[in-house]
N, C-alpha and C positions, 0 to 999 in steps of 0.2 A: 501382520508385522509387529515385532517386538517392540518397545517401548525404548529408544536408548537412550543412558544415562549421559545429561548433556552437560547439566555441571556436578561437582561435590556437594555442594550449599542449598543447590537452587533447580528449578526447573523454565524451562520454554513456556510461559503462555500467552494466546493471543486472548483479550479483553472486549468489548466492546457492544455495540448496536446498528443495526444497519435499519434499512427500507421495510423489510420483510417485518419485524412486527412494531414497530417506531414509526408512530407518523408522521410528520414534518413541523409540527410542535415539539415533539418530545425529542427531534432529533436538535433542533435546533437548540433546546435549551444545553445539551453536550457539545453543538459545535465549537471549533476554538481557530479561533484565528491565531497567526505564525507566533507572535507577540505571549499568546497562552502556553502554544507547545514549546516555546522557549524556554521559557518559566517550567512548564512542567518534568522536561528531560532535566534543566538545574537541580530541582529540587528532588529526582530520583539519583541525579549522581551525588548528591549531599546525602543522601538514603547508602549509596554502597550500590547503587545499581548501576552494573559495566554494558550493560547493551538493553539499547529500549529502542521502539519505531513508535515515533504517533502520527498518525493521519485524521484527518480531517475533510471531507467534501461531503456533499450535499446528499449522499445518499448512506452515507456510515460515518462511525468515527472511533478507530480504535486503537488499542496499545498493543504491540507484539513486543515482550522481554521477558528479563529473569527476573525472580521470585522465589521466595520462599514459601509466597502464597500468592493467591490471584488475589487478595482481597487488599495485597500493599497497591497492587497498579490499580484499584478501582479507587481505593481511596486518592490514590493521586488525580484519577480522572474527575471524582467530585470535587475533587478541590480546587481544581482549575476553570471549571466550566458552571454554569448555573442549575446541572440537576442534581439530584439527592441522590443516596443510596438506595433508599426504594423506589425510587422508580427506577433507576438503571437495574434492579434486581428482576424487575417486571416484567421489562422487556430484551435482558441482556443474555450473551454466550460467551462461555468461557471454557476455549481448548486447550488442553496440556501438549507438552512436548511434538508428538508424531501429529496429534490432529490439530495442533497450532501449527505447524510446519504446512501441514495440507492445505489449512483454511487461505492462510497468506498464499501459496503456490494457486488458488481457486480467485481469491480476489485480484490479485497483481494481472492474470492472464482476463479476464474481463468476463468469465463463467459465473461470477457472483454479483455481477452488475444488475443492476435492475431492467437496464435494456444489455440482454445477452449480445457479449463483443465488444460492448464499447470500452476501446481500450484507454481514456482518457484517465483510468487510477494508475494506470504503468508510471505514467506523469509524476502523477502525485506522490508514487513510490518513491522512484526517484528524489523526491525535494524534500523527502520523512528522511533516508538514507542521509542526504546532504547533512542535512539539520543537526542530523544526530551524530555522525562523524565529526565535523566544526565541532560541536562541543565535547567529544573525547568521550563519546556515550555510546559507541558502533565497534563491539568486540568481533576477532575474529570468524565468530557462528555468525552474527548480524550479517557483517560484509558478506560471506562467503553464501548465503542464504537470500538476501536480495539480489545480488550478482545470478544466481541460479535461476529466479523469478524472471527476471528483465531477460534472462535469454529462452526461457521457455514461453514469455510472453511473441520474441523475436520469432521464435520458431512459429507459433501457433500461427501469427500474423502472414508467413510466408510459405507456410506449410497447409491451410487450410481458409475455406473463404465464410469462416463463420465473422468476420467484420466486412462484409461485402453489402453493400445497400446502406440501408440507416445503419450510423455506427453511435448514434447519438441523443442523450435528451434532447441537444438543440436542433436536429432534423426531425426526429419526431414534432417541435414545437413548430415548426413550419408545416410540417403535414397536416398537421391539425390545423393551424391558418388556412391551408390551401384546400382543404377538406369543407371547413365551415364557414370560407366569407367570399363570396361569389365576385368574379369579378378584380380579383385582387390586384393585378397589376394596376388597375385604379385607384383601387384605395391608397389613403393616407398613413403610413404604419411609423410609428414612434419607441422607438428605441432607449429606454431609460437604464444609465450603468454602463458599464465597461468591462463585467467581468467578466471569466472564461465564458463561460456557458453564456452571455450575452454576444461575447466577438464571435465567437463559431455560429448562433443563431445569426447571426448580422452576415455573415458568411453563405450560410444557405438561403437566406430569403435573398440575398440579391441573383444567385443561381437559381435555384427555383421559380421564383415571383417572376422578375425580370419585372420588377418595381424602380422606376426611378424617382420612386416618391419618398425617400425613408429618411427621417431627420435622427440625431443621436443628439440627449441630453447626457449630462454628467456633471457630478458636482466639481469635480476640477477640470476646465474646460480646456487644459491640456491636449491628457488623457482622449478626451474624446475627438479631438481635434487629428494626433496622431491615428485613429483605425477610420477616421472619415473621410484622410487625405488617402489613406489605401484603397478604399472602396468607392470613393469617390459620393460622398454622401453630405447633407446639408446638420452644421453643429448650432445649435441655439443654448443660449446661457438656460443654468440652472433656475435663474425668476422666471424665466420663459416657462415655466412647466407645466402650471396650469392653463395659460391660452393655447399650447400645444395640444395635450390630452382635449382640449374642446375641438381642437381640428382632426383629430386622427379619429381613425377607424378600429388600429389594430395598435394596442399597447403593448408592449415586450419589459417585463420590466426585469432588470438583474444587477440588482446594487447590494446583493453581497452584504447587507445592513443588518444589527444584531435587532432591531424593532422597526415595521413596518416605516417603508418611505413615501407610501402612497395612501393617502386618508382617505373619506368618503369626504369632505371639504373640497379637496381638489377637484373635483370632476363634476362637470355639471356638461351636460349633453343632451341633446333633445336626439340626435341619430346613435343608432346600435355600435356598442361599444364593446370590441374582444379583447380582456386582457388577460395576458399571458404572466403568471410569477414564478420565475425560475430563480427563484430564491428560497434559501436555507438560511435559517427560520424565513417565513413567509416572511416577505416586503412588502405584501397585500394588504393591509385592514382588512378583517372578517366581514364586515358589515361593509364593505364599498357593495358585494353582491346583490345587495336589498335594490341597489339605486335600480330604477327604470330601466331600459334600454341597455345594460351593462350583463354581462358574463364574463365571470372570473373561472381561471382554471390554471391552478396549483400543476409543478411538475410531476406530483405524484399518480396527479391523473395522467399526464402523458402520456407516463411507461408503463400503463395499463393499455395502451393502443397496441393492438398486435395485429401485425399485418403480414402478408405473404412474407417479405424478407425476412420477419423475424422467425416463421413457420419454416425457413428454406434453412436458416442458421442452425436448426436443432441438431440436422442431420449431421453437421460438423462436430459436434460435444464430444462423441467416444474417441476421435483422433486426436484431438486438443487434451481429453482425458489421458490418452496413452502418450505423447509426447511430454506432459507435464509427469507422467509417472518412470519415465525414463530419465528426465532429469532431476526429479526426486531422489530417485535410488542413489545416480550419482552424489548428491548429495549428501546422501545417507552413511552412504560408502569413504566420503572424507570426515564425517563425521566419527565412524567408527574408529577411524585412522590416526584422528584426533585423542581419542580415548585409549590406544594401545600406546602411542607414542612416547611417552613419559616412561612406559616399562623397558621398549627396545634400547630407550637413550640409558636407563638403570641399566642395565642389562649389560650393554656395551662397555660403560662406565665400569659395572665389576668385572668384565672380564679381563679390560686393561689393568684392570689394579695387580688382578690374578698375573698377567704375563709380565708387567715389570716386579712382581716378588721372585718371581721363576730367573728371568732374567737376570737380575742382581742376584741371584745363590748360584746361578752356573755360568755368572763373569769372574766371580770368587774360584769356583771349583777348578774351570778349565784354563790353563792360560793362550792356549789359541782359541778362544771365543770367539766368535764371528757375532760380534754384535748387530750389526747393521742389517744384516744378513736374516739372522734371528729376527727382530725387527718386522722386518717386511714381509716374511713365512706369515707372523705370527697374526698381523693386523691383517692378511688377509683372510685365514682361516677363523676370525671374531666375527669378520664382514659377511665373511658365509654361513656364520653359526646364527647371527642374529636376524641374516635376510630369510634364512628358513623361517624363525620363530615370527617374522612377521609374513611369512605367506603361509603360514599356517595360520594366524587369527583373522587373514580376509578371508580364509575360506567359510564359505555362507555356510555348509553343514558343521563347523565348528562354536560351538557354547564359547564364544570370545570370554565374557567375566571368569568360568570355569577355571580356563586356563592361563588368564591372566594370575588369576588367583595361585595358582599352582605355579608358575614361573618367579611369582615375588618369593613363593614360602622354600622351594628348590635351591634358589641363587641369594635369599635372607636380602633380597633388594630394598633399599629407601628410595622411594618413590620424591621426586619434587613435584608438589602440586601444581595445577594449572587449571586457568578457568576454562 
């Protein structure tokens, strides 16, 4: 597939780091919560940048926009978040145009997730999209390009059962509970945090487990009060946290915090202790591990657990592959549409110029002119002069620039630019 030219100025590129070579140190130190990607679309559209996405979640964090270079959205991404250019260099990708176009349609559909399927960045798509619209930073490629995403996400979702089984880090982290601590619907399991990937954990272990033992800490005691009264679960204040972690068996923790919330101070246990950190940057101190009777396990291990569903999910990729390249093309194809449009509207524009000179010499010349008449002839044979010249440049075996070229220099068109 050719390369198409998407603006005058600038090009499409997707930025960033994911799972794959970033480990949950290095991702963390680029994560950015709502409050950073705020600030950061601000200060691209104080740049001159008309369409930008940022995302952020636990397992990537990246920029899809215009550019003159990839190296103006990198520097916006170190500026906002706590890592360098060399290490985002270290471990970073950076697609132009057609293969930034592809990468977003691979992430948004859940084929770039670290557990294949889980459709939980659609989401997140979504609220980058929001984000960026609100602030007048979502040009019409953005919309029209996320909008394509979300429904090839739709299709895949209802079209094939590669989200069928675990669709999730936070089912995974149950599995591995239910895998490694015997007896579980006995045990004591403690709930630390509120956030996504905590409420959905909280969600399968009460399904799986059939635990009615599971308390929820949180530091706004709100917050946790609201998914406790849904599930029906026991909420204890935030000072409570240490005599809790001495009662449980099984720590979950997900508070979403930019430096660990859980010390080796807190935790003092004489019986086996599994904790679970689904948190981006760790929420864990490195060193709680050392304690006795304790095992610590990062989500990065999780999504190294593969297990028959995720072995049954594979089978579904080529059709997920071909429905995503089906509304690709579409996309591709209004893109093109985009980039002739500015000639057909020249184009029509001289031609009317052309039939009111004509017009005025033979309302002069004749005096039963039939203007009205004339008129109507005339605007419909422009309508038909220009609908050819534009189903001649969607045809696929046509060099569209070629001939674009050749129509400006024929008809001596002035082009209004657009982005």
């Amino acid at each position: 597939m050719k390369d198409y030219h998407i603006s005058r100025h600038s090009s499409f590129y997707t930025i960033g780091l994911n799972y794959k070579k970033a480990d949950a140190e290095l991702r963390g130190r680029f994560s950015m919560e709502n409050a950073q990607m705020i600030s950061l679309l601000e200060d691209a559209k104080d740049q001159g940048i008309d369409g930008l996405l940022a995302t952020s979640t636990c397992n990537r964090t990246e920029l899809h926009g215009f550019a003159q270079h990839p190296f103006q959205l990198i520097k916006l991404l170190c500026q906002h978040t706590q890592g360098t250019v060399e290490e985002f260099q270290e471990v970073a990708y950076v697609y132009k145009n057609n293969d930034a176009i592809g990468h977003l349609f691979k992430v948004g559909t859940g084929l770039d997730s670290q557990i294949l399927g889980d459709f939980e960045i659609i989401s997140q798509l979504k609220q980058s999209f929001n984000r960026s619209k609100k602030l007048g930073i979502a040009n019409p490629f953005i919309e029209r390009l996320c909008n394509s995403v979300i429904q090839a996400s739709k299709r895949i979702k209802n079209e094939t059962e590669i989200s069928s089984g675990a669709t999730s880090v936070a089912f995974a982290s149950v599995q591995y509970i239910m895998k490694n601590v015997p007896e579980i619907s006995e045990k004591n399991i403690l709930l630390f945090g509120t956030g996504k990937i905590g409420r959905n954990t909280c969600e399968n272990l009460i399904k799986h487990t059939k635990n009615p033992h599971i308390t929820l800490i949180n530091r706004t005691r709100g917050k946790a009060e609201q998914i406790a009264g849904k599930f029906n679960l026991d909420v204890k204040d935030f000072g409570d946290l240490q005599t809790e972690i001495r009662k449980s068996d099984v720590l979950v923790v997900a508070t979403g915090a930019q430096s660990p919330t859980i010390s080796k101070e807190l935790i003092y246990t004489k019986k086996p202790l599994l904790i679970l950190d689904l948190s981006i940057p760790k929420n864990v101190s490195d060193d709680v591990s050392e304690l006795e009777n304790v095992t610590t396990i990062h989500l990065d291990h999780l999504s190294q657990i593969t297990d028959e569903t995720l072995e049954r999910r594979k089978q579904f990729i080529p059709h997920a592959e071909a429905i995503i390249e089906d509304i690709k093309e579409e996309f591709i194809r209004w893109l093109e549409t985009r980039k002739f449009a500015p000639v057909i509207k020249a184009l029509k524009k001289k031609l009317k110029t052309m039939k009111e000179e004509e017009m005025d010499y033979q309302s002069k010349k004749q005096s039963d002119f039939n203007e009205e008449q004339a008129d109507l002839i005339s605007n419909r044979i422009i309508q038909k002069i220009t609908k050819q010249f534009a189903n001649h440049l969607k045809d696929d075996s046509v060099d569209a620039d070629t001939s674009l070229a050749l129509i400006k220099k024929v008809f001596q068109l002035e082009i209004e630019s657009q982005q």
